[in-house]
C-alpha atoms as an extended CHARMM CRD file, in Angstrom:
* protein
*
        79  EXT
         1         1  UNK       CA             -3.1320000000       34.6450000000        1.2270000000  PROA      1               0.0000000000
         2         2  UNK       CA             -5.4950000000       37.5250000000       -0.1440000000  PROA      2               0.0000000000
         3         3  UNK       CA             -5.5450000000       41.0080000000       -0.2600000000  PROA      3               0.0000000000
         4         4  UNK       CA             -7.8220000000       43.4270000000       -1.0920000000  PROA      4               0.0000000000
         5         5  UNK       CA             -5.6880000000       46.0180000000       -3.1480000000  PROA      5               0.0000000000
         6         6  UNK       CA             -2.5480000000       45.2240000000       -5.7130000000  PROA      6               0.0000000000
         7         7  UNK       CA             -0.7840000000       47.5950000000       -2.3490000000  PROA      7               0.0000000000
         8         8  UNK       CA             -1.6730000000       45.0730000000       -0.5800000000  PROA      8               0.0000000000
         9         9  UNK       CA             -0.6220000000       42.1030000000       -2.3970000000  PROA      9               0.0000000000
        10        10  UNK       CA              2.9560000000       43.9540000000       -2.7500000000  PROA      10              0.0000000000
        11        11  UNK       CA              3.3650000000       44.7870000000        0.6830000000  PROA      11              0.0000000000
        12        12  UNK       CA              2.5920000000       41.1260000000        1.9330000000  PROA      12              0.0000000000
        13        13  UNK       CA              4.4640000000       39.7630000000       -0.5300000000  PROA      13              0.0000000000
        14        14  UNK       CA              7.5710000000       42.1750000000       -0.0270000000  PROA      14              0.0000000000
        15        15  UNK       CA              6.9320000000       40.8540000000        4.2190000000  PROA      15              0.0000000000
        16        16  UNK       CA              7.4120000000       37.3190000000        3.5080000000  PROA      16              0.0000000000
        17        17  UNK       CA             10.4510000000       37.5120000000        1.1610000000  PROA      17              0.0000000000
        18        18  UNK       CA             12.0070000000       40.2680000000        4.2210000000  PROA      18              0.0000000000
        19        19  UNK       CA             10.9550000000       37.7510000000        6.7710000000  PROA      19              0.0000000000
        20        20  UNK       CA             12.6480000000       34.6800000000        4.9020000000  PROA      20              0.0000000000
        21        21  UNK       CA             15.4490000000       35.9650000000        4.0330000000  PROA      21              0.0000000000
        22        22  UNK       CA             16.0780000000       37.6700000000        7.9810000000  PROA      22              0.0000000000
        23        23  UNK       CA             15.7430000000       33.6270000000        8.8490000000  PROA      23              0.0000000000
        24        24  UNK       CA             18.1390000000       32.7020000000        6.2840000000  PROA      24              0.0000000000
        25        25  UNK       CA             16.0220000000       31.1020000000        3.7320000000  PROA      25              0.0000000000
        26        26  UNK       CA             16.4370000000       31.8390000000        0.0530000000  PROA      26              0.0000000000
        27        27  UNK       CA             14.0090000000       33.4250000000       -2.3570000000  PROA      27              0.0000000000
        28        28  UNK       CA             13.9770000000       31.2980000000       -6.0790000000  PROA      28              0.0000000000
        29        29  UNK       CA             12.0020000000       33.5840000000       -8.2630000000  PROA      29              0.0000000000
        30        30  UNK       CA              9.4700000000       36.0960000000       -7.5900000000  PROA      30              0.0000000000
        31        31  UNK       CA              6.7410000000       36.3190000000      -10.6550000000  PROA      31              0.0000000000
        32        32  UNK       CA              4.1080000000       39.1140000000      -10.9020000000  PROA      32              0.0000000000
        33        33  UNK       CA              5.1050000000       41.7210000000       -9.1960000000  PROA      33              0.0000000000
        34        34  UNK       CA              4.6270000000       44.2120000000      -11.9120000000  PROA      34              0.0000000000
        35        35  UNK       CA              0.8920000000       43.5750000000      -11.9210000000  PROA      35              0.0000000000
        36        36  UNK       CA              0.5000000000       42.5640000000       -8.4790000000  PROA      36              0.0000000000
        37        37  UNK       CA             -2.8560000000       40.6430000000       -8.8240000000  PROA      37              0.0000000000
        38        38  UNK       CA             -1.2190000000       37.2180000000       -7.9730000000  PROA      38              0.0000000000
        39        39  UNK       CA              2.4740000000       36.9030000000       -6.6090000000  PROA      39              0.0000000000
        40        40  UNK       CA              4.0390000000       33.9930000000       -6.3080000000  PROA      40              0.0000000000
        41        41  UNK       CA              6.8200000000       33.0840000000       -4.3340000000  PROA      41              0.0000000000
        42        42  UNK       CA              9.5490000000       30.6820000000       -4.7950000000  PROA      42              0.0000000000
        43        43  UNK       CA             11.2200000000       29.3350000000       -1.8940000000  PROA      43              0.0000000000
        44        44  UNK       CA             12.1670000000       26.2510000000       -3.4480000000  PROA      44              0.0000000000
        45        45  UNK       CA             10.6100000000       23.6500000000       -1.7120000000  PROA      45              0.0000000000
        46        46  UNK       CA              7.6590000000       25.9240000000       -0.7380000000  PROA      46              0.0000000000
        47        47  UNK       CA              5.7480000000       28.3910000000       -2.6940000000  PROA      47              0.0000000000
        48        48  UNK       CA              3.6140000000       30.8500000000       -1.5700000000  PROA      48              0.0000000000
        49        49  UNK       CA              0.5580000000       32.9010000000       -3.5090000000  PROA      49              0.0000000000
        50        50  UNK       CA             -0.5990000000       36.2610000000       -2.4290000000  PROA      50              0.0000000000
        51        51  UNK       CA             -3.3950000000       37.1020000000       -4.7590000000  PROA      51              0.0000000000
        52        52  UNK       CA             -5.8290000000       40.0850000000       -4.6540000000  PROA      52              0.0000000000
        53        53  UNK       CA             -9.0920000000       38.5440000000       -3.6570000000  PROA      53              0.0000000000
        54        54  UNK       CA            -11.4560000000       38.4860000000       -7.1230000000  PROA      54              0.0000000000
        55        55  UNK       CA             -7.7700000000       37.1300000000       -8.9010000000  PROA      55              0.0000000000
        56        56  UNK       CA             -8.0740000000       34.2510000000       -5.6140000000  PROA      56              0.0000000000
        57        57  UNK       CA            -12.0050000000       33.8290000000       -6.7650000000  PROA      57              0.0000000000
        58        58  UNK       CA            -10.9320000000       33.5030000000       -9.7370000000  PROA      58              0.0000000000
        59        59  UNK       CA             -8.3980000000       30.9190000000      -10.5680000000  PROA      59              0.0000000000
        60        60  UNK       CA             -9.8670000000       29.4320000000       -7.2100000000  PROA      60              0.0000000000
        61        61  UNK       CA             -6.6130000000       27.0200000000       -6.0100000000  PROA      61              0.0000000000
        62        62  UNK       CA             -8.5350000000       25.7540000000       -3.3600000000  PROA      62              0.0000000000
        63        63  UNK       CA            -10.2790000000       23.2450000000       -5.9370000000  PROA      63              0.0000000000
        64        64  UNK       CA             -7.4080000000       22.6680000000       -7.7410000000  PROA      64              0.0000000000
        65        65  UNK       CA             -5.4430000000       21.1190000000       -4.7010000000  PROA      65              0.0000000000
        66        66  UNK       CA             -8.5990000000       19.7620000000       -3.0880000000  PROA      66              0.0000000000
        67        67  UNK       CA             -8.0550000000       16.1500000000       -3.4690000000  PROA      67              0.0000000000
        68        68  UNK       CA             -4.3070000000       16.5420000000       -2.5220000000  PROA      68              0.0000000000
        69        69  UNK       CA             -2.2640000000       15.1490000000        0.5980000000  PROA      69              0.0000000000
        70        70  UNK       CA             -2.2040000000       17.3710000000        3.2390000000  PROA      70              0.0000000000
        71        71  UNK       CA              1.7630000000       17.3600000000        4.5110000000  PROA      71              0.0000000000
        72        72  UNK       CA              2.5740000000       18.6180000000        7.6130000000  PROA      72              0.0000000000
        73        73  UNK       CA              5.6390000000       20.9640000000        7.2730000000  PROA      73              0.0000000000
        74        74  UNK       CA              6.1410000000       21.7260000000       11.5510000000  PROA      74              0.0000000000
        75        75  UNK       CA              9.1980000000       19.8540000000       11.2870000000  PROA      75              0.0000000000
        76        76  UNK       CA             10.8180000000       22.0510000000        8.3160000000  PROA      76              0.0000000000
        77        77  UNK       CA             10.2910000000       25.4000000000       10.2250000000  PROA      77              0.0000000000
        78        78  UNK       CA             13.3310000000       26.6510000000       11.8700000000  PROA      78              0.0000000000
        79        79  UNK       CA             13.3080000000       29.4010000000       14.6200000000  PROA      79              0.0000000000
């Protein structure tokens, strides 16, 4: 996930950890909060990014992973 301001990135990453934790999930670590240009989000077995968009360009994740198996996580999701 992108954003366009460190705001941004602080507010989505402050609506994921709110929207776990209503659902009962746990929140690992949180790292880079401070500078807000690329949050990440431990959640144990999944981990989510929110970067501000030229940080995203940037390190560029996409190409990392790009060769990697997709996994379908449906089934882990409880509502």
């Amino acid at each position: 996930m992108q954003a366009t301001s460190d705001r941004q990135v602080k507010a989505i990453a402050e609506e994921i950890q709110e929207q776990v934790e209503e659902k009962g999930g746990t929140i690992r670590e949180v790292e880079g909060k401070s500078t807000a240009n690329w949050i990440l989000i431990d959640m144990g077995d999944v981990v989510a990014h929110v970067f501000k968009e030229e940080t995203r360009q940037f390190y560029n994740l996409e190409k990392l992973w790009a060769d990697a198996p997709l996994v379908d996580v449906a089934g882990w999701i409880k509502e």
